[in-house]
C-alpha positions in Angstrom: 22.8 119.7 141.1 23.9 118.3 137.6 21.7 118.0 134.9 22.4 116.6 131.3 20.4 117.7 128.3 20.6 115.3 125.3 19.6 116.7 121.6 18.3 113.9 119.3 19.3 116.4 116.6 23.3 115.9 116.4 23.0 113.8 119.3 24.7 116.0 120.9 24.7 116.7 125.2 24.8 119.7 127.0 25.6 119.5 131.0 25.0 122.6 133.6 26.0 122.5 137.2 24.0 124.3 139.9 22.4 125.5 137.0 25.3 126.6 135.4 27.0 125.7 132.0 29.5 123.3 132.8 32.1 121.0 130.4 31.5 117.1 130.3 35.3 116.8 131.9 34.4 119.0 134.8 31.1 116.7 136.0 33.0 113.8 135.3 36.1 115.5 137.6 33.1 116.2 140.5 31.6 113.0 140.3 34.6 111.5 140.7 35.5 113.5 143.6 32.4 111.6 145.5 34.1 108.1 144.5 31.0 107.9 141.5 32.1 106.5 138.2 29.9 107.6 135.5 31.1 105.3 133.2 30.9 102.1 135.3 28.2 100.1 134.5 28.5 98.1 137.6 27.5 101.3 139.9 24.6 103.1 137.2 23.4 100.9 134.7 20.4 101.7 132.7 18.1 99.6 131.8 19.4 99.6 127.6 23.0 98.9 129.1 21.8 95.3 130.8 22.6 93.6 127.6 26.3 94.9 127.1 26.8 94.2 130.9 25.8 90.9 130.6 28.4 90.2 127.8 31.2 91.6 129.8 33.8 88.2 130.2 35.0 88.1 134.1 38.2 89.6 133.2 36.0 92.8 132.0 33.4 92.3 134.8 36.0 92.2 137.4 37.8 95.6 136.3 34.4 97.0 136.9 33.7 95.4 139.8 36.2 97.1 140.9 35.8 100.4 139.7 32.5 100.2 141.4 33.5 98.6 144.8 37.3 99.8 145.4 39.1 102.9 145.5 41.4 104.1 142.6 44.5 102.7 144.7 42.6 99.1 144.3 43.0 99.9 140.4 46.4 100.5 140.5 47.1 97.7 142.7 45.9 95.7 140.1 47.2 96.8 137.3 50.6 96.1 139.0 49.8 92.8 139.8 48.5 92.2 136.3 52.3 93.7 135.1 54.0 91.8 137.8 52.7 88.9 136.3 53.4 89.3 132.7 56.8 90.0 133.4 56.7 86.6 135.4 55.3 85.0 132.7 58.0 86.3 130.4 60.8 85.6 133.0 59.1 81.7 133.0 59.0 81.7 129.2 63.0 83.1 129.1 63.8 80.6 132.0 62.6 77.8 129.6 64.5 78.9 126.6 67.8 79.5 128.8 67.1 75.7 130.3 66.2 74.3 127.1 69.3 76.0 125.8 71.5 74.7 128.8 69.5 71.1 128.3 71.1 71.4 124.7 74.7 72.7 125.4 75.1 70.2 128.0 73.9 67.2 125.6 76.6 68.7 123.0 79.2 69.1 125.4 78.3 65.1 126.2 78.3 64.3 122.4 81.7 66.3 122.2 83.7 64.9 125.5 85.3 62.1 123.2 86.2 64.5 120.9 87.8 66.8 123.7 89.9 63.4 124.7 91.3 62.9 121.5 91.8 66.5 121.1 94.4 66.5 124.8 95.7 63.5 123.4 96.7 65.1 120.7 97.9 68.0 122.3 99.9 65.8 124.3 101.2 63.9 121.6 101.7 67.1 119.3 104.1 68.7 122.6 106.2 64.9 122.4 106.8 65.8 118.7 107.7 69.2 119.6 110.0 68.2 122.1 111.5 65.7 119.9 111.9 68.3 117.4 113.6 70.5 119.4 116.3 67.4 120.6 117.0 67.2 116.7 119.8 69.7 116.6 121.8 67.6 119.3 121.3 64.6 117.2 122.7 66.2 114.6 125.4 68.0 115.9 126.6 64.6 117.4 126.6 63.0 114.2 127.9 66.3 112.4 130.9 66.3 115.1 131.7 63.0 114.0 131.8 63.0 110.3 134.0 66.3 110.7 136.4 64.3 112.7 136.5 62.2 110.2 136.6 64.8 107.5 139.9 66.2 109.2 141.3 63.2 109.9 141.6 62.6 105.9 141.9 66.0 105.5 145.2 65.6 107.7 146.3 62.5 105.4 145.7 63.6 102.0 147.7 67.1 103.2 150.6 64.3 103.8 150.3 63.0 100.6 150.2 65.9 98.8 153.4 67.1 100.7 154.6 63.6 99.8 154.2 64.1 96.2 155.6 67.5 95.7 158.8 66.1 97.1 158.4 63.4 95.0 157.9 65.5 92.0 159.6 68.5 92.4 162.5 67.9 90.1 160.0 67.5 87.5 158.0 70.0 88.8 161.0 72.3 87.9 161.3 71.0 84.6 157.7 71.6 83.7 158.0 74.9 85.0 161.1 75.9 83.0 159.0 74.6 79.8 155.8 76.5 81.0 158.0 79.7 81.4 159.5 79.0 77.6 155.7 78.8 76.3 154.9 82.0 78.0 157.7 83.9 76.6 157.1 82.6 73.3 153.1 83.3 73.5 154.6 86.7 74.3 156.7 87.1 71.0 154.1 85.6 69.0 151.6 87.9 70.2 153.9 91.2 69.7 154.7 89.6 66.8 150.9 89.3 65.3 150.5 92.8 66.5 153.2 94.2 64.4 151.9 91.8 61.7 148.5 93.3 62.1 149.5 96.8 62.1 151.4 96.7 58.5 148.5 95.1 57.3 146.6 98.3 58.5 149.1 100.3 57.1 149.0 98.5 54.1 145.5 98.5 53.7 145.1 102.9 54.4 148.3 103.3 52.2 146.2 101.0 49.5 142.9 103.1 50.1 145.4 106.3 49.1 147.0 104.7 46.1 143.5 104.2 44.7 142.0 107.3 45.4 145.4 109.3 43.8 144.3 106.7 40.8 141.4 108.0 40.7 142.2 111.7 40.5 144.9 110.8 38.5 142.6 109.6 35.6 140.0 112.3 36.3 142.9 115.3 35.4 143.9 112.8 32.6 140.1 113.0 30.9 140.0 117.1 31.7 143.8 117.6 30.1 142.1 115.6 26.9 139.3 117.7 26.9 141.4 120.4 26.6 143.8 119.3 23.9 140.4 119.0 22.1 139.1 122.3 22.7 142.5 123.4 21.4 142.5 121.6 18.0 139.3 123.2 17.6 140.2 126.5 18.3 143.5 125.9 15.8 141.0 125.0 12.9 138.7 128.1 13.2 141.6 130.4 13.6 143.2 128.6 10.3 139.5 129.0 8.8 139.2 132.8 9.9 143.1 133.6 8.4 142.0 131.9 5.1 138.6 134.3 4.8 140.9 137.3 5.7 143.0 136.5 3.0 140.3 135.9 0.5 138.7 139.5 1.6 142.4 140.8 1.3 142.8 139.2 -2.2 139.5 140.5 -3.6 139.9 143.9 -1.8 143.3 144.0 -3.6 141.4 142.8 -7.3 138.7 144.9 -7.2 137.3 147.8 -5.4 133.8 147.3 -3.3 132.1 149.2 -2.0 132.7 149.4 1.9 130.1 148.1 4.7 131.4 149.1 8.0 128.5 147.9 9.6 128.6 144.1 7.4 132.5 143.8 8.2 132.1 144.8 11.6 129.3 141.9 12.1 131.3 139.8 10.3 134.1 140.2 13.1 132.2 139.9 16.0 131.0 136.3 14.8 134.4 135.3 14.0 135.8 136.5 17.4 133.0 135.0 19.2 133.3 131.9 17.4 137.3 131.7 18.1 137.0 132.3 21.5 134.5 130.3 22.4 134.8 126.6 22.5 
């Protein structure tokens, strides 16, 4: 026996089985057991639930329909057939597309066939040019062959004439050589002779340079030998000047007696050495 006991405090429920505390899940799980949906409003409906059953739409009132008349396999059956069908619905909707798709490539490819022609004949056209191209060379080679021949064939006669003229010219030919073998050996003197030429002038020029500077050093002794002759006269008039004072001190040494100042004289000496032998 199940029995449910509902608290208007909380609202809370409290189930027991065979007088037993029992979990909601586990009466749920037994009722089930005896094909009895608790929850289906098609199999118990109370008398407050006759307003929500009546606004079930037939997509709702069928699912409980059956709930309440078929077995669980029923369910599952269709909720397969439900899937089933969306994926047709899908595969309709991507058949469509794909068609409308197709629908449009074909129209382009339609729209694009005279465009495709011209396209082949070009191709076509663009393989003639390229086979023309490719026959160029022979063209050319034809018309090269023949403006060599024609090259050599002058070639051939101007050779001729040129062989023509040297005999024809060869006695003057030897005279212009003899003359062109006089100008060389004369460019040749000349040139020896410029060298030489150039050279004396070199030696001219250093031997120049030397004079000058022996000038130079010439003069420089000259002004120092001067100098000297100087410093000499000068030296002959303060020797004169320092005889004369001896002979003075002599003469009044001689006159009268004096009394003698070793240390006086002997200054006086030093100054007059120091003055006579240095300039």
């Amino acid at each position: 026996m199940i029995r449910r006991i509902i608290k208007r405090d909380g609202n809370k429920s409290a189930f027991t089985l065979n007088g037993q505390q029992a979990s909601q899940q586990k009466v749920k799980k037994l009722a089930e057991s005896f094909a009895i949906q608790v929850d289906n409003l098609c199999q118990f409906l109370p008398q407050d639930k006759v307003a929500e059953f009546a606004a079930l739409t037939p997509v709702e009132l069928l699912h409980s329909t059956q709930r309440a008349a078929a077995g669980p396999q029923m369910i599952e059956w269709h909720d397969d057939l439900k899937r089933l069908r969306a994926e047709q619905k899908k595969l309709e909707i991507d058949n469509r597309a794909d068609q409308d798709v197709l629908k449009n490539l074909e129209n382009r490819q339609e729209n694009q066939r005279a465009d495709v022609e011209r396209m082949r004949q070009r191709a076509e056209v663009k393989r003639k040019l390229e086979l023309l191209q490719s026959y160029r060379p022979f063209v050319e080679y034809k018309d090269h062959v023949k403006t060599f021949s024609a090259l050599r064939a002058k070639k051939d006669q101007l050779e001729e004439e040129q062989r023509q003229l040297k005999a024809d010219l060869e006695p003057a030919m030897e005279s212009l050589t003899a003359k062109q073998s006089y100008c060389d050996r004369v460019k040749e003197v000349r040139d020896h002779r410029k060298r030489q030429v150039e050279e004396l002038h070199n030696t001219a020029l250093a031997r120049g340079n030397k004079i000058d500077a022996l000038q130079a050093e010439i003069k420089d002794l000259q002004g120092q030998i001067e100098a000297e002759k100087k410093t000499s006269a000068k030296h002959r008039s303060e020797g004169t000047a320092a005889r004369q004072t001896i002979n003075r001190l002599q003469r009044q040494q001689e006159e009268e007696a004096v009394e003698f100042d070793p240390e006086f004289y002997n200054e006086q000496l030093v100054s007059q050495r120091e003055s006579i032998y240095c300039p």
